[in-house]
C-alpha positions in Angstrom: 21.2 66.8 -38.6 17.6 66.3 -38.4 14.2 68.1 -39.5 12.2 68.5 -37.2 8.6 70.4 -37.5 8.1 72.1 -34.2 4.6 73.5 -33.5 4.3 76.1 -30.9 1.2 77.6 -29.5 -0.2 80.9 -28.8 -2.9 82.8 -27.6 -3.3 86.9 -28.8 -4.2 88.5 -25.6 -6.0 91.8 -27.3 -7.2 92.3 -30.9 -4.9 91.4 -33.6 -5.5 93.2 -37.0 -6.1 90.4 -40.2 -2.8 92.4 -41.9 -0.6 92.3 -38.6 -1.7 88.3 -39.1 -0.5 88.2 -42.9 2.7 89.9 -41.8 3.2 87.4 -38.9 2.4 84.4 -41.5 5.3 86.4 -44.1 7.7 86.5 -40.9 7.7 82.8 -40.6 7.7 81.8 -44.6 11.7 81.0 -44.2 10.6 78.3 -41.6 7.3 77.2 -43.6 7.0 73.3 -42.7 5.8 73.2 -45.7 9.2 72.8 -47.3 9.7 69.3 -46.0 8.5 66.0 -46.8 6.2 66.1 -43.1 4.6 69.9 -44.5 3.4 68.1 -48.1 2.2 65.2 -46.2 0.6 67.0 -42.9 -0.1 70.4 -45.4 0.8 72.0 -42.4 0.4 76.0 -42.6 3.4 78.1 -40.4 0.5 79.9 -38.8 -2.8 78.8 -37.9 -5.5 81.3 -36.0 -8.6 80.5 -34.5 -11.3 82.7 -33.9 -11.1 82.5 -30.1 -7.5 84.2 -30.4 -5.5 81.1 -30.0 -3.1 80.1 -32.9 0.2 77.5 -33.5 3.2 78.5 -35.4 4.5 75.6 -37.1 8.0 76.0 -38.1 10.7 73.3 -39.4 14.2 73.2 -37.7 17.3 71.9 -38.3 18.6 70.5 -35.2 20.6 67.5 -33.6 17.8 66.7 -30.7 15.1 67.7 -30.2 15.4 69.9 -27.3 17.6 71.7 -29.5 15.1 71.9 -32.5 12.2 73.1 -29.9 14.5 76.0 -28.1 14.9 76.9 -31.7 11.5 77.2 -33.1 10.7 79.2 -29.9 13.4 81.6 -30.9 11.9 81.6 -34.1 8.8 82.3 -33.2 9.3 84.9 -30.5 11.7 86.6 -33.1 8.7 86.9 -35.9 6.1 88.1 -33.3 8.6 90.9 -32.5 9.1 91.7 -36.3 5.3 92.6 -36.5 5.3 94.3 -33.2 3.0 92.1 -31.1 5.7 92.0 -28.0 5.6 90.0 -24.7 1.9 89.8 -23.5 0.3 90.8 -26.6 0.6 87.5 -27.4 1.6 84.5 -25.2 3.5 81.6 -26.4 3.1 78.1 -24.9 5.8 75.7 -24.8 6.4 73.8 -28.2 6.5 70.6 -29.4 8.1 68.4 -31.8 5.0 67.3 -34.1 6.6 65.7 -37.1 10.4 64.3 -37.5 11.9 63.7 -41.5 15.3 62.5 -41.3 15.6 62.6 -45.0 15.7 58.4 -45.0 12.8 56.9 -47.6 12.4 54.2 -45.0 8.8 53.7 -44.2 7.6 55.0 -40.6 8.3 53.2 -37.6 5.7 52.1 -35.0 5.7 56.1 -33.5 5.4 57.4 -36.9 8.6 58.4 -37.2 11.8 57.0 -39.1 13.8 54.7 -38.0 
């Protein structure tokens, strides 16, 4: 298996209280990319908000492909944004992307930035 760190974007379609943010950013603390070697490196954040209402949930997964690890993170993601009550069009996810690989190996980076 291999970590991947998956980010996946968003855009809040109404107004989206600071607290239902912190509970959103709470939801998504098991998958917190900062947990893995790419998160201390990156200091990635597992949610990021910017002021025009867009954001990217960044979330590490455990996966044997990639396709695998994105599906994932989306079900992740959708699954938090439920927890907190912002449903379907309330807020819009785009389709994720791997952004970081760490398959555990000390090796330095290859030419694409990730291990060989």
């Amino acid at each position: 298996m291999t970590t991947y760190v998956i980010s996946v974007p968003g855009t809040f379609t109404g107004t989206v209280q600071d607290v239902t943010k912190d509970e959103l950013a709470r939801a998504l603390r098991p998958a917190d990319p900062h947990r893995t070697h790419l998160g201390d490196e990156e200091d990635l954040d597992a949610l990021s908000v910017n002021d025009d209402g867009t954001f990217t949930i960044r979330l590490t997964v455990e996966a044997d492909t990639a396709a695998h690890a994105e599906h994932r993170a989306q079900e992740v993601a959708d699954s938090a944004l439920r927890e907190v009550g912002l449903y379907g069009s309330s807020a819009a996810l785009g389709p994720s992307v791997v952004t970081g690989i760490d398959s555990g190996s000390d090796a330095p980076p290859g030419r694409n930035g990730t291990h060989p």
